[in-house]
N, C-alpha and C positions, 0 to 999 in steps of 0.2 A: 815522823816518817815523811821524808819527799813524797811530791803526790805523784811521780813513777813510781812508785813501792808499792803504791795502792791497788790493791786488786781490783779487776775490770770486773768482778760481779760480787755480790752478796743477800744474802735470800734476809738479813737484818741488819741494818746502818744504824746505830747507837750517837746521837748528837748529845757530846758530854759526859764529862767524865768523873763528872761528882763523887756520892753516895748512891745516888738511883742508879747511874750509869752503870758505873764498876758493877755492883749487886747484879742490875739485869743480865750485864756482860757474863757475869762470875756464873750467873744459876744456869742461862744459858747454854755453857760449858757443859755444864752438869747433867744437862740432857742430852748433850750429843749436837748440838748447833755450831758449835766450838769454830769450827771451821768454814762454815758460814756467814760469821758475825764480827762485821767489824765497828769501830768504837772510836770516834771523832771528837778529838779536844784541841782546842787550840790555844792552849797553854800548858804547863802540866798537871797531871791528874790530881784532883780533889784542891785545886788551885782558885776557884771560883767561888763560888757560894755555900758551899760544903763546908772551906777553908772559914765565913765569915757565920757559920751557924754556933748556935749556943752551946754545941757538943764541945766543940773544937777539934773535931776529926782532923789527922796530921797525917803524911806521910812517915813513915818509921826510916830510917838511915842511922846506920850503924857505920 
């Protein structure tokens, strides 16, 4: 997302887009925060350290 796309406020900033990230991002949602909460990667999601852990958590693409 350009950073004119970025919303001028948010009541939660999410650095990263891991495993922790997404999850927090995801439950977040889940309570009603959804629209408060924005979520900063700067590459793409689960790309970083998530991508190099023993799970091997993937994006799915079909």
């Amino acid at each position: 997302m350009p950073k004119q796309d970025l919303p001028g406020h948010a009541r939660v900033v999410i650095i990263g887009g891991g495993i922790m990230g997404c999850g927090l991002a995801y439950h977040l949602g889940h309570e009603g925060w959804g629209e408060d909460t924005v979520l900063l990667e700067k590459a793409e999601l689960t790309s970083g350290s998530t991508w190099h852990a023993a799970g091997q958590i993937t994006r799915s693409t079909s």
